[in-house]
C-alpha positions in Angstrom: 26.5 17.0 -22.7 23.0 17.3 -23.5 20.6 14.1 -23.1 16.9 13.6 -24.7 14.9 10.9 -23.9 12.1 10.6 -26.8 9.1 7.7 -25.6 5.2 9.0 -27.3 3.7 10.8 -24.9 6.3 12.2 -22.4 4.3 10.6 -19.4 5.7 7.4 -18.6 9.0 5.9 -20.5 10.9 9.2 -21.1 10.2 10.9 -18.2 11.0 7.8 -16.2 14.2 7.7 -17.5 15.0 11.5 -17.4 13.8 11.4 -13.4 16.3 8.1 -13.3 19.2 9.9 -15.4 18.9 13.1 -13.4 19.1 11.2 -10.1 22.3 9.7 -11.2 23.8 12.9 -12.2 22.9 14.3 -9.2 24.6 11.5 -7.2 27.4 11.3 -9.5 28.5 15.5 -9.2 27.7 14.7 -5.1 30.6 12.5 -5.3 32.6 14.3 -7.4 32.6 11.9 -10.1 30.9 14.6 -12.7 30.4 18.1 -12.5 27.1 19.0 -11.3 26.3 20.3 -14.9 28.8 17.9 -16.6 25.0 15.7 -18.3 21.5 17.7 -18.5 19.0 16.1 -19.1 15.4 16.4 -20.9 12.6 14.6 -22.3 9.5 14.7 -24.7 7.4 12.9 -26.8 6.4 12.5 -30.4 2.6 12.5 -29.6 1.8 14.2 -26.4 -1.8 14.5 -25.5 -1.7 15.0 -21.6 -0.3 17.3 -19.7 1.7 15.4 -16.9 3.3 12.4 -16.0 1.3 9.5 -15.5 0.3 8.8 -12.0 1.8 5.6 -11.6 5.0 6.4 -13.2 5.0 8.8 -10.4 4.5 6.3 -7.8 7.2 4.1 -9.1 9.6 6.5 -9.1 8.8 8.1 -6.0 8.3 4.9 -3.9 9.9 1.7 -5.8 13.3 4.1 -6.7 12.7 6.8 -3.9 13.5 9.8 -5.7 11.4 12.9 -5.1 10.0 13.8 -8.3 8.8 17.6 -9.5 6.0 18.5 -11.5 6.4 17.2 -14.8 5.1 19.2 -18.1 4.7 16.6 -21.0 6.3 18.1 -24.1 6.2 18.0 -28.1 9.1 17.1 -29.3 10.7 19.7 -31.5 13.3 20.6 -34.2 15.4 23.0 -31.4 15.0 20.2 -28.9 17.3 17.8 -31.9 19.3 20.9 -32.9 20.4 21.3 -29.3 20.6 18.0 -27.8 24.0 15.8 -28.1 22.2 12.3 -27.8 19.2 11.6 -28.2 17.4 8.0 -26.8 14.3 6.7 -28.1 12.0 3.8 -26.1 11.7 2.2 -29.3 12.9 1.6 -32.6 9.6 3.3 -34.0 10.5 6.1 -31.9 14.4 6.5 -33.7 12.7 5.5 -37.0 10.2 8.7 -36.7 12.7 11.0 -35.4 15.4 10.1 -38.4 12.5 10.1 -41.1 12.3 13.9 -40.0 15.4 14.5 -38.9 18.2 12.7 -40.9 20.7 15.0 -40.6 21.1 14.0 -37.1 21.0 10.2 -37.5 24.6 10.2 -35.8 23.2 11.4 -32.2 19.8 9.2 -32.5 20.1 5.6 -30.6 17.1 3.6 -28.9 18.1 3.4 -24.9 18.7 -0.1 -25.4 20.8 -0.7 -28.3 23.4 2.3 -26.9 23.3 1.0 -23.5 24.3 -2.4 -24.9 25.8 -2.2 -28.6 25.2 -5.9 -28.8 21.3 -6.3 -28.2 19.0 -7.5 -30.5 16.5 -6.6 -27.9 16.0 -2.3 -28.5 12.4 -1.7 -27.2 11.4 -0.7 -23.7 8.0 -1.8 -23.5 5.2 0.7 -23.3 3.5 0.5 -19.9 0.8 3.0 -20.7 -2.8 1.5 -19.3 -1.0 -1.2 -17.6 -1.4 -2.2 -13.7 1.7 -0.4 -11.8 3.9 -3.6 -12.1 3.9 -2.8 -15.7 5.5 0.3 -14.7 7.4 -0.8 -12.3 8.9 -3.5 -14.7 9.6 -0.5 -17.6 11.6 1.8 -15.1 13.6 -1.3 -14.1 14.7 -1.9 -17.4 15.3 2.0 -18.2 17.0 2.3 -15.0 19.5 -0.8 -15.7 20.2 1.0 -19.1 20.7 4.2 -17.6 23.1 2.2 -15.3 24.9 0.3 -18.0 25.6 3.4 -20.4 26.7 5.9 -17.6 30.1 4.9 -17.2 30.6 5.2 -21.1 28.9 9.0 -21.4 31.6 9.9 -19.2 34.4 7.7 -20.4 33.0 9.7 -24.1 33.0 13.5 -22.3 36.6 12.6 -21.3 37.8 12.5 -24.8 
């Protein structure tokens, strides 16, 4: 299964939550839960402007979740990114909205983070940290990761079909 996480810029929200998803992956093959290339994972925006991850998303991940991040190249969403990804998970509503405008053919694999992690929300935007202080961040990445979290068990429980 193939996973893109969609946010605007590819710098804080989606590549928060593909560090987080990849970290559980990792865990999960380690304990032989998932194969180690049972869920990839990628991520990009709608509107990217800079070229890496913002600094504090770094930090956060790095010493709030302690996970040892890589260089991250922001990306531009694109039509093969859609074509070849099996879910896709937007940071916000306006995010899906965009993406389905474009691409509507794919409307079954587009979900916000929030309203697949919990069908029954009303609540489906994580909120933009961008030009926040780093508890801002820190507050985003908690609520990505506890989606991440609550969604996981049903990717596989789906893959097992």
């Amino acid at each position: 299964m193939k996973i893109l996480f969609v946010c605007t810029g590819n710098t804080c929200r989606s590549y928060m939550a593909e560090t987080l998803m990849k970290d559980l992956v990792k865990k999960a093959a380690s304990s032989g839960l998932i194969s180690e290339n049972a869920i990839m994972v990628e991520s990009a925006g709608l509107f990217v402007v800079e070229e890496t991850a913002n600094n504090k998303a770094v930090s956060v991940m790095e010493e709030e979740f302690g996970i040892k991040t890589e260089k991250h190249a922001a990306r531009q969403i694109t039509r093969e990114l859609i074509e070849d990804s099996d879910l896709i998970l937007t940071m916000t509503d306006r995010h899906k909205r965009a993406i389905l405008d474009a691409f509507p053919v794919y409307k079954d694999k587009i979900y916000t983070l929030l309203e697949y992690a919990y069908p029954e929300t009303t609540v489906v935007d994580i909120q933009d940290p961008y030009g926040g202080d780093r508890q801002d961040y820190f507050e985003s990445a908690v609520s990505i990761n506890n989606a991440i979290k609550a969604m996981f068990y049903k990717l596989i429980e789906e893959m097992e079909k």
